[in-house]
N, C-alpha and C positions, 0 to 999 in steps of 0.2 A: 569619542568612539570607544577609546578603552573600555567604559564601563558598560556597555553593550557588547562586547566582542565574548564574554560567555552564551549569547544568545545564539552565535553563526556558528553551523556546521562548512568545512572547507570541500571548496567542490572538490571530488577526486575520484577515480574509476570505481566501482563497486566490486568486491574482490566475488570471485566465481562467477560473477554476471555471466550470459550467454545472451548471444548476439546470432540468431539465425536471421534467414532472410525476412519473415514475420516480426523480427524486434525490429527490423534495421527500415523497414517501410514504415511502421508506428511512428519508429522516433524520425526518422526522417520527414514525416508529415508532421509532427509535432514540433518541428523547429523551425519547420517555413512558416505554418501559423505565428509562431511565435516573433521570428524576423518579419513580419509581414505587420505586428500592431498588436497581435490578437491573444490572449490571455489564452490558456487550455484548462479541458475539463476532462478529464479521463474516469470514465463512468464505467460500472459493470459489477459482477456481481462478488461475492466473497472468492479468492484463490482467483483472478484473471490478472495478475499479476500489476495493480494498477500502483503501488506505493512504488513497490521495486523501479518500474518504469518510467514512472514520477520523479525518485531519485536517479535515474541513469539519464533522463535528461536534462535536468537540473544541472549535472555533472558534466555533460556537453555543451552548457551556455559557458560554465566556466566564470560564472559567480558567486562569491558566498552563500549560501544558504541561509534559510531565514525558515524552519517549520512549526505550524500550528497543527494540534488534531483537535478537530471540534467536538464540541460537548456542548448538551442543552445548557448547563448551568455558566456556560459564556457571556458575558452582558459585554457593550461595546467597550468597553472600559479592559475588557480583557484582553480585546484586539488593540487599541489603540496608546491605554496607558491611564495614569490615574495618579493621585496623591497618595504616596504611602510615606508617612513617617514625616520627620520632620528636621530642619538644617537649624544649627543652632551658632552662634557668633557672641563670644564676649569679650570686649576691648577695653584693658585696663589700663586708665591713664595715669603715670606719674608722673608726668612733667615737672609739674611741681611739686619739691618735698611733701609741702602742708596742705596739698589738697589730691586728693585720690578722687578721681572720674572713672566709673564706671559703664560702659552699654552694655546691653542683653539685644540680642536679637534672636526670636524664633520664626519661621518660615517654612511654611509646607513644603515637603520633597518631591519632586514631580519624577515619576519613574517611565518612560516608552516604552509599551510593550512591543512585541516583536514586527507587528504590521507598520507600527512606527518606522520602526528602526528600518524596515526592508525598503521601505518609501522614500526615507530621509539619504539612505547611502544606497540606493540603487541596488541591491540585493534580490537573488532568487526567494519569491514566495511561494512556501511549498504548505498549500493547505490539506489537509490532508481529513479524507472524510467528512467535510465542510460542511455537509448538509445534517450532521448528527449537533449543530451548531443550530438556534433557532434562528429566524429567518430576520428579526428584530437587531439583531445584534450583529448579521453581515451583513445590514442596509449599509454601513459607512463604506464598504466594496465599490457602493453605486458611483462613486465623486472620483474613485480611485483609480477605477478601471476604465472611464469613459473618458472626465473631464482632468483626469490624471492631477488631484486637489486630494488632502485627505482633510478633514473636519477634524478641527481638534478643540477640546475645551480651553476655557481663556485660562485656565490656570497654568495651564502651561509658559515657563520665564521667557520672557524674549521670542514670542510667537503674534500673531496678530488674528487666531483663528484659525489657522488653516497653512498645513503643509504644503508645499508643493511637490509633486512625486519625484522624485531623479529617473534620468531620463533611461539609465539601464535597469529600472525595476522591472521584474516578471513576476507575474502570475500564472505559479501552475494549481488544478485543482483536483482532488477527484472524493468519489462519492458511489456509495453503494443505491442500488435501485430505489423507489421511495416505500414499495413494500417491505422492505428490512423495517424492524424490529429497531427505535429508537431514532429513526431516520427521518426528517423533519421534511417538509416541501420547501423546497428551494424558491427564491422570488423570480418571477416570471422573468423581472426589470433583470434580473442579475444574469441567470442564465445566458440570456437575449446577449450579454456582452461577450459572452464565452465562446468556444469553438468546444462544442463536446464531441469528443471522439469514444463510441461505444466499444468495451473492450469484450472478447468472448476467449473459451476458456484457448489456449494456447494449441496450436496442431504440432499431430505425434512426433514429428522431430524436434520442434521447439521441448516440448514437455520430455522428450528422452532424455536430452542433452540439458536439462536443468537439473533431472534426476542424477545422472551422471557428476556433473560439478559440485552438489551440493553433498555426495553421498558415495561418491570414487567409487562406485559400483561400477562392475562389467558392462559394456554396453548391451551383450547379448542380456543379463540380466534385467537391465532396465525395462529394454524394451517389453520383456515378459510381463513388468510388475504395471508398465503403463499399461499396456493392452486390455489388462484385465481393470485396472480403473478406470479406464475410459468406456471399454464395454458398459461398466453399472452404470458408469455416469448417465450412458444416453439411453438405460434401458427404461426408463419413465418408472422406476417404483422406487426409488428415494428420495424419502421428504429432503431433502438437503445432498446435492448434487455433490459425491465427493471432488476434489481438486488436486492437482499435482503435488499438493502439500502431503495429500495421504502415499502417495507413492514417493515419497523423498520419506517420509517416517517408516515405512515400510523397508526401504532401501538401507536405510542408516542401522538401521535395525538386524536386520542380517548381516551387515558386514562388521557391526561388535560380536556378531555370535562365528563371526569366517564361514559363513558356510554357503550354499549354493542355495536356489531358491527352492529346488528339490530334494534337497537331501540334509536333513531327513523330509520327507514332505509332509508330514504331519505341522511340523513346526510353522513354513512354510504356510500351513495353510490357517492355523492359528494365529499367526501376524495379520493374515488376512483378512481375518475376520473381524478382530477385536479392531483393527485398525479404522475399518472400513463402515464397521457397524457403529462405532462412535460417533467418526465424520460422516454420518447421511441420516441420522438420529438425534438429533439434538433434546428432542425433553426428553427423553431415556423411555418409549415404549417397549415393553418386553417382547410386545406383539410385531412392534416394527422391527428389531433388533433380531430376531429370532427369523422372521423372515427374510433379511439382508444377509443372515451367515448362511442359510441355503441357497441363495441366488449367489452369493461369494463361493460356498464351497463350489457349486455345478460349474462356474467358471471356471476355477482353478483346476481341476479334475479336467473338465474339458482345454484347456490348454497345453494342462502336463501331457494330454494321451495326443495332442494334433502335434508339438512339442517331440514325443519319442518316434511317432510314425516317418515326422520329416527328418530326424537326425536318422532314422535308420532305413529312409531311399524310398518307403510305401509311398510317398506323397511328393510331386513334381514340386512341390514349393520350397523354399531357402525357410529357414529358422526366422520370421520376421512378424509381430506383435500384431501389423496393421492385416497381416492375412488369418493371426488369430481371431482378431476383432469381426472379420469381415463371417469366418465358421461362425461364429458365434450369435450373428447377426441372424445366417442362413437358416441356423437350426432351431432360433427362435429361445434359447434357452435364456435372452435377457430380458424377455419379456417379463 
């Protein structure tokens, strides 16, 4: 096992994790599938936090870790293992003064790759984006996850075919939707084993209190910076939906400059834009880009002025993002 043990990560809490009631029903569902037989599949779209979650439960089983991210250019042999290099033996005899015996022996090097390894000592499988892997090359899953057998080539020393899986292997898996860009169709047979649990993006306290941990912003802060991503996200005009990734850059952002989210508010709203018009534009249209910093500025404008009216008594409501979102909703301006 020594020469495997650069392969495992140790399970252990993930530092800043948050844990709201939305994480704590996930992973709690995710680990009775998992005591119950059942491999997980944690599905959803870019920024739903499926890797993170993937890793924090991983870290609740409280096995070593074992992780793959898949890639088209994977052939089985990358999951399972293969001949690299080669074992070399030479035994010089001198027993006898006058006569020198020589051997040579060379011998292929058989190396286990990681799905090996996780199989062989009962380790967390943590596949990660699995289906960016071609469909050809995670057929050996099928023997693994069912008949709990992994297939192995006979070059492997002191094998007979075929591993047997150890009995505390897990498989976790997850995977972006199959219209992403480089994302392969998963096998019907494979899925069929899984339990997929559809992830969607995080609700506004979950995404507040991420903001917060990851970016030691003010809470009243945060909540500002979500509001307003959350608003575009669900105003249907960006090609690519920002994610609480954009409000944690946006967050980190201002507190290396110390300053408040309004003041100066020019700056303030320059983060905004550049930040937000990046993540929801990806092939870089000018035309798309250009119209994400207007529907960004009218937000920000509209927040800052619902923002001074409540801090100074015109409006019955408390300082809070989810009743900016809701103005904002009213007045149509995320359309």
């Amino acid at each position: 096992m020594n020469e495997d043990i650069s392969t495992v990560i140790e399970a252990s809490p993930l530092p800043d994790f948050v844990e709201t009631k939305y994480v704590k029903d996930l992973t709690y569902r995710a680990l009775t599938y998992i005591e119950a037989g059942f491999p997980i599949h944690l599905r959803g779209a870019s920024g739903t936090g499926k890797t993170t979650l993937a890793m924090h439960i991983a870290s609740k089983i409280g096995r070593p870790i074992v992780m793959l991210h898949g890639d088209a250019e994977y052939k089985t042999s990358d999951l399972v293992g293969g001949e690299f290099g080669y074992h070399s033996r030479r035994v010089v005899d001198r027993f006898q003064s006058r006569v020198l015996k020589v051997e040579e022996d060379f011998a292929k090097r058989w190396v286990d790759s990681r799905l090996t390894i996780a199989c062989k000592y009962g380790f967390t499988l943590l596949y990660d984006e699995f289906t960016r892997s071609r469909a050809e090359a995670n057929n050996v899953l099928l023997s693994v996850l069912q008949e709990k057998i992994l297939d192995i080539p006979a070059g492997r020393t002191g094998e007979d075919g075929y591993l047997k899986v150890h009995p505390n292997f897990v498989g976790i898996f997850t995977s972006n939707p199959e219209e992403y860009a480089g994302v392969h169709k998963a096998a019907d047979a494979l899925r069929d084993r899984m339990v997929t649990i559809d992830l969607d993006y995080p609700d506004f306290e979950t995404e507040v209190a991420i903001v917060i941990a990851k970016s030691k912003i003010p809470q009243p802060d945060a909540e500002e910076i979500v509001g307003i991503v959350r608003a575009l996200r669900e105003s249907g005009r960006c090609e690519f939906a920002p994610t609480v990734r954009a409000a944690i850059m946006i967050s980190k952002t201002l507190m290396v400059q110390r300053t408040k989210i309004y003041q100066p508010p020019n700056f303030f709203m320059s983060v905004c834009q550049d930040v937000l018009a990046s993540e929801t534009s990806r092939i870089g249209s000018r035309t798309n880009q250009e119209e994400i910093r207007i529907l960004v500025k009218k937000l920000v404008e509209r927040s800052r002025l619902y923002l001074e009216s409540s801090l100074s008594g015109k409006v019955g409501l408390s300082r809070n993002a989810e009743a900016n979102l809701h103005i904002l909703r009213s007045e149509k301006l995320a359309k």
